[in-house]
N, C-alpha and C positions, 0 to 999 in steps of 0.2 A: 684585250679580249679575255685572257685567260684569268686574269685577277675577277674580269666579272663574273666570269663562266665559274669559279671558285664561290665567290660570294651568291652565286644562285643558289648553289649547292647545297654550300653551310644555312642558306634559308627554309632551302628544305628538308631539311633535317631537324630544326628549329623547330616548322611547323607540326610536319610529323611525331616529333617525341611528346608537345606541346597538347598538340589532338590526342596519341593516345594518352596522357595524362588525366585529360579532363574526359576520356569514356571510361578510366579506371575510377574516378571520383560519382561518377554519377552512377555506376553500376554499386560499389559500395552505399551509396544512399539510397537505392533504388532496395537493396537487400539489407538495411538497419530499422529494426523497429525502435525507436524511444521510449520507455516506459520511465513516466514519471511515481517519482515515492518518496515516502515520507521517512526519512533514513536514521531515523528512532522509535520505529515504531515496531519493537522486538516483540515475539521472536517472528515478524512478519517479513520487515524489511530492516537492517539498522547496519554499524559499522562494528567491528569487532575490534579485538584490540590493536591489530594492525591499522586500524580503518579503512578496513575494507568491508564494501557493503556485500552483508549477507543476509540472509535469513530465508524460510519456508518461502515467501511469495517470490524471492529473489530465484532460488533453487529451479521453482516451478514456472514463471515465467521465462527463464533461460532455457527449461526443455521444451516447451511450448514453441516459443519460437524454431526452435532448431527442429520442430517435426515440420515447421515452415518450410526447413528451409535455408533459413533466414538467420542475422544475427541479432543479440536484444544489446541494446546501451540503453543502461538505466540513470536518469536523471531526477536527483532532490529537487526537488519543486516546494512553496512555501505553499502545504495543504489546504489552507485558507484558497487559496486562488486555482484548485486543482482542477476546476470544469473551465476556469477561464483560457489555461496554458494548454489545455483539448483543443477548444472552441478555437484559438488563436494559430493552431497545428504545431506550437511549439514543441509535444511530445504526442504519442502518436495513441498510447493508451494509458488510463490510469490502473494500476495493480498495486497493490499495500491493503488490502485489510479493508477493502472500499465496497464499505454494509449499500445494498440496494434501497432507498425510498423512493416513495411516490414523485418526491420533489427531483431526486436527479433525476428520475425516465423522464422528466421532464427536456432533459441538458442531454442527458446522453444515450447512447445504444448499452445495452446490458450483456454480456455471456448468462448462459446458465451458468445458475448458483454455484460454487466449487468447494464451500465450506460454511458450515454452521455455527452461528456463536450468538452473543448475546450480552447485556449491556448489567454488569454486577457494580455494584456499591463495594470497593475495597477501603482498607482503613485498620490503624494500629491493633495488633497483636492484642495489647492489653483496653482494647478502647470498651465503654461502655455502650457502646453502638451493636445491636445485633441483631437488629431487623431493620424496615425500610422508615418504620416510621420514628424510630431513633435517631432520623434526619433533621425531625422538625428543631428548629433554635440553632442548629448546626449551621458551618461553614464547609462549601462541599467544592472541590475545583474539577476541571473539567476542560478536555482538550476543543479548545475554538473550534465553532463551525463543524463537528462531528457527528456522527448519530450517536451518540453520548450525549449530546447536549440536545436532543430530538428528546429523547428514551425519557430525559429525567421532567422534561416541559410537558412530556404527556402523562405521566403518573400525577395523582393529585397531589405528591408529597412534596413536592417543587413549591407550592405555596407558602408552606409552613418552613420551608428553606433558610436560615437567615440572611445568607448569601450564598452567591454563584459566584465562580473566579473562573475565567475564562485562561486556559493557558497554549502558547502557540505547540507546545506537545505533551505527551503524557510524562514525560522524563523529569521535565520542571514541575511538572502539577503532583509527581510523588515524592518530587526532593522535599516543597514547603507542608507534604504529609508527614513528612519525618520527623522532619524539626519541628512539628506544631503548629505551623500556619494553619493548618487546615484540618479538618475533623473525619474529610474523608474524601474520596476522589472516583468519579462514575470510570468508568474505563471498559472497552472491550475486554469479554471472560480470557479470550486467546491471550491477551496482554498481562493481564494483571495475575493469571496464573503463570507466568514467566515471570517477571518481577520477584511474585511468592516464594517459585521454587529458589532465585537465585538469592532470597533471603528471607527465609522460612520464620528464623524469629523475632520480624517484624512488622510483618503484613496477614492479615486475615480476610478474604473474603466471605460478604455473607452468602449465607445460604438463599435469600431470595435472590430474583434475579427483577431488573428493571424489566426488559422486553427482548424477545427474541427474536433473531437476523441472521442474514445470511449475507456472504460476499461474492460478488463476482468481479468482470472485469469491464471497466469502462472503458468505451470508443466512439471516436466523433460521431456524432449525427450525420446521418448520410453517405458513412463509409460503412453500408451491408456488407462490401466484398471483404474488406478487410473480417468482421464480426463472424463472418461463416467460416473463414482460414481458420481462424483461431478455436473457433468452436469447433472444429472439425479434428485440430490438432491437441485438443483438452480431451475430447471423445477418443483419439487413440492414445494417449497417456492412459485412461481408465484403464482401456481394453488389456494393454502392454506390458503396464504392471509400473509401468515410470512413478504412474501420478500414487499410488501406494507409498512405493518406496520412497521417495521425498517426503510424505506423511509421515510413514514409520521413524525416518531420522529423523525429525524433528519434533513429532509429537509422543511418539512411543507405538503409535498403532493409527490404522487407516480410518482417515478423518474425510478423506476426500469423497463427496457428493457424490453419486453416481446417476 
């Protein structure tokens, strides 16, 4: 009797720590947001030289969330597939630099706008290229499946293009600019002015610009509750002074949307 009266014991105690383990497991998921990003994509989202992932979108969706609440874990995702790993709930919203078109309000829920940019032509220091139609006969690369590759199919000068190279990011698509693969590379302005400044005597952006955009944050279809959290806790970064100052570090001065 006692040996059994024992082993009842040690089972409930088993059950117990066992139960609360799994309501400590679900309450953490229940309060993690995922945000998937494209973890070269400076100075938005990328790894530093420790590799760890930093940058502006990084900074600013981690206050974001935390006016939630809540905690952010951000997850590399292969951009190409980035409304699929939404749709699929794999992560929970997309944030990196992620320009609004017609085509994704299609896929997804939108935030207001939270920063302005726009799609420039970058390309060698010394290159005879200096306006857009210095394109035509050119080989020009360009990060896959981006509003980069929208921006330059809508301009007429994509015709006269000699070729397009599609690259899975911008980091490869400015290496084969350097060494000469390539004559020039479309890129987001936030992007390729980081690039510049971090090597001023070999990139040149032109002064025209392909087409101008904005970015916000994408969230599944059908999750409004989540989209007004979020929107609600962007709206008090404005007011507070947060969503500035993550600006001012990164950019030099207040870029963020109001």
């Amino acid at each position: 009797m006692k040996r059994f009266l024992s082993f009842l014991l040690t089972l409930t105690v088993v059950v117990t720590v066992l139960g609360a383990c799994g309501t400590t497991d679900e309450k953490s998921s229940d309060s993690t947001i995922i945000i998937g990003i494209d973890d070269k994509f400076a100075p938005m989202g990328f790894r530093d030289e420790k590799n760890e992932i930093t940058g502006f979108d990084i900074e600013f969706a981690r206050a974001a969330v935390e006016h939630m609440g809540m905690e952010a874990k951000f997850q590399p995702i292969d951009w190409k597939m980035k409304e699929s790993e939404l749709s699929s709930g794999r992560i929970d919203l997309i944030w990196n630099g992620y320009t609004i078109t017609d085509e994704r309000k299609e896929k997804v829920l939108f935030t207001k706008p939270y920063l302005a940019n726009a799609q420039v032509v970058m390309t060698l220091k010394d290159s005879s290229i200096t306006s857009l139609k210095d394109l035509a006969g050119k080989e020009v690369g360009i990060q896959a499946l981006s509003s980069a590759l929208d921006a330059l199919n809508a301009h007429p000068i994509h015709k006269e293009v000699k070729k397009t190279t599609e690259f899975p990011d911008n980091v490869l698509a400015l290496t084969d600019l350097k060494t000469g693969r390539l004559d020039a590379v479309v890129i987001d302005k936030v992007v390729g002015e980081y690039y510049m400044n971090q090597d001023p005597n070999t990139f040149k952006i032109l002064d025209e610009s392909l087409a101008p955009e904005q970015y916000a944050v994408g969230v599944k279809k059908g999750n409004e509750e989540l989209l007004e959290k979020l929107q609600a806790a962007i709206d008090k970064m404005s007011e507070d002074g947060t969503a500035a100052a993550i600006s001012t570090k990164w950019f030099g001065e207040d870029k963020v949307l109001k």
